[in-house]
C-alpha positions as CSV (number, residue, x, y, z in Angstrom):
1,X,5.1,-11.3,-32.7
2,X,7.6,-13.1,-30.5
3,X,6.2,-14.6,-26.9
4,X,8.5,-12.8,-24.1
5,X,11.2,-15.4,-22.6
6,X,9.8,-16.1,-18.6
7,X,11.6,-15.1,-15.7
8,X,13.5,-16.9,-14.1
9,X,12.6,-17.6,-9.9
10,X,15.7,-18.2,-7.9
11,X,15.7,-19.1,-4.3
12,X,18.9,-17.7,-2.3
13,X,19.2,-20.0,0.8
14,X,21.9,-17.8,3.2
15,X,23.7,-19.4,5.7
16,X,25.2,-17.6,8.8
17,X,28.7,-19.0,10.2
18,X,30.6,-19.8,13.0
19,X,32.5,-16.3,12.5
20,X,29.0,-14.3,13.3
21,X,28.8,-16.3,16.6
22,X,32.2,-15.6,17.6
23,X,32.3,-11.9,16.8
24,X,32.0,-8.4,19.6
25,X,28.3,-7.4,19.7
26,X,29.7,-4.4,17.7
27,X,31.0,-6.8,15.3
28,X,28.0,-8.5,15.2
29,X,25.4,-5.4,14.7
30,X,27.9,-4.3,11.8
31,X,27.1,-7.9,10.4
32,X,23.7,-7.1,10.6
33,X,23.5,-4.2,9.1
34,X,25.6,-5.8,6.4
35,X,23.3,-8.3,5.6
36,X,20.3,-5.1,5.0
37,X,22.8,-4.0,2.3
38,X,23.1,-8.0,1.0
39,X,19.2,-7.9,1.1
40,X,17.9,-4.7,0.0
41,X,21.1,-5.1,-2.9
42,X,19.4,-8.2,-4.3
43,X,16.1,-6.1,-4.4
44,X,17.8,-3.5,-6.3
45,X,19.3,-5.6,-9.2
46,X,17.6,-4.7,-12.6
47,X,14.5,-6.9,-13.2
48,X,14.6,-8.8,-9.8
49,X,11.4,-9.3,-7.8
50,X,11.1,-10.2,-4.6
51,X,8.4,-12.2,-3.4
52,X,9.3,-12.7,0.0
53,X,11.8,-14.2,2.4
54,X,12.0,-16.2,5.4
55,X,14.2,-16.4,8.4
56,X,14.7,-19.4,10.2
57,X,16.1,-18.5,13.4
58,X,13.2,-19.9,16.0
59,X,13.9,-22.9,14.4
60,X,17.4,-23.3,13.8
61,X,19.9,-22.0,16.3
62,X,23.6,-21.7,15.4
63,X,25.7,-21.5,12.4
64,X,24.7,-23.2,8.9
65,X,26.9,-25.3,7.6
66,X,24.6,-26.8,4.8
67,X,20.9,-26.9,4.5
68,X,18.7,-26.3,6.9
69,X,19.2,-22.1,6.2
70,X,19.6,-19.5,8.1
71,X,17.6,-17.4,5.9
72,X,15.4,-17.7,2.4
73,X,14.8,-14.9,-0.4
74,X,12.5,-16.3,-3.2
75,X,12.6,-14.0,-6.1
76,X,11.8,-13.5,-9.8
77,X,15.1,-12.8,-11.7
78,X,15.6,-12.0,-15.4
79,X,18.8,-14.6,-15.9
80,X,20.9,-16.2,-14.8
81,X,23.7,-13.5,-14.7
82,X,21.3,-11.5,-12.4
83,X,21.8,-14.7,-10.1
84,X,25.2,-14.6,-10.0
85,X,25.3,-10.9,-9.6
86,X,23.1,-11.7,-6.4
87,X,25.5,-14.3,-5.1
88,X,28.7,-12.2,-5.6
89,X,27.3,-9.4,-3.2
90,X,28.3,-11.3,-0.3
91,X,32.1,-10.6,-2.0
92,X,31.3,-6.9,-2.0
93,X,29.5,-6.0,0.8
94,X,31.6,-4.5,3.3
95,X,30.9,-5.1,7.0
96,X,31.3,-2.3,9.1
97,X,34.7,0.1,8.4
98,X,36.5,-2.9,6.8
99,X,38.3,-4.8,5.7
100,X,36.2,-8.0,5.9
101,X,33.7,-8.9,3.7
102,X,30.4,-10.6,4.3
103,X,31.1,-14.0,3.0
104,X,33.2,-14.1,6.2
105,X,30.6,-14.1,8.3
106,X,27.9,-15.8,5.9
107,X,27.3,-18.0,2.9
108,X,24.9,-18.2,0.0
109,X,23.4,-20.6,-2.6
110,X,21.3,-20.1,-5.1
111,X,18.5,-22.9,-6.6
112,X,17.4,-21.8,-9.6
113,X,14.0,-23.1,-11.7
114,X,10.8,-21.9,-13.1
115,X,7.4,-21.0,-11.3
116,X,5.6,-24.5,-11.2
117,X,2.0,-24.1,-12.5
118,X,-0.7,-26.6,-12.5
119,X,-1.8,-26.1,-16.4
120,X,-5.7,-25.2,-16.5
121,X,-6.5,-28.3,-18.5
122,X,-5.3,-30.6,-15.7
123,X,-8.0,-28.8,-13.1
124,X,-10.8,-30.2,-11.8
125,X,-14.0,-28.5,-12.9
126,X,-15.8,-26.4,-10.7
């Protein structure tokens, strides 16, 4: 009987950029809606779960450069292929009628680890 290999959690940290800021508000809501596509596609890959997300914006105004984030999806992921799948959506994803891509108007990293759990032994007794 084999164990089954653990999933993989990967934290996408997504930065919005100067370009965003810059744009018509017509360029701007196409962004957005863009970014539903970027979100719901990662939600859609094969084995991803998505266990939540945060978005920054109260607390950080104006374009990311580096970390802090715009925006946060935590996720279980089967490998690290799905990752990478995840990342290249922001190549894909079309804003608006064309022809820019998202990764014009945003950026993403992924951090990549394992679900940290406290082992049982290491508990303090009830």
């Amino acid at each position: 009987m084999s164990t089954p290999t653990p999933q993989m959690r990967a934290l996408f940290c997504i930065g919005i950029n100067q370009n965003f800021f810059d744009a018509a508000p017509d360029e701007a809501k196409a962004v957005w809606l863009a970014c539903g596509e970027l979100f719901n596609g990662i939600a859609e890959l094969p084995g991803v779960t998505v266990l939540g997300n945060i978005d920054d914006d109260l607390s950080m105004v104006g374009p990311s450069t580096s970390w802090p984030w715009t925006c946060y999806i935590l996720a279980d992921v089967p490998d690290i292929q799905t990752v990478h799948a995840a990342c290249n959506l922001l190549r894909t994803v079309v804003v608006g009628e064309g022809p820019y891509k998202l990764w014009k108007y945003a950026k993403i990293e992924a951090r990549v680890g394992r679900e940290l759990v406290v082992p049982p032994s290491l508990k303090k007794p009830a």
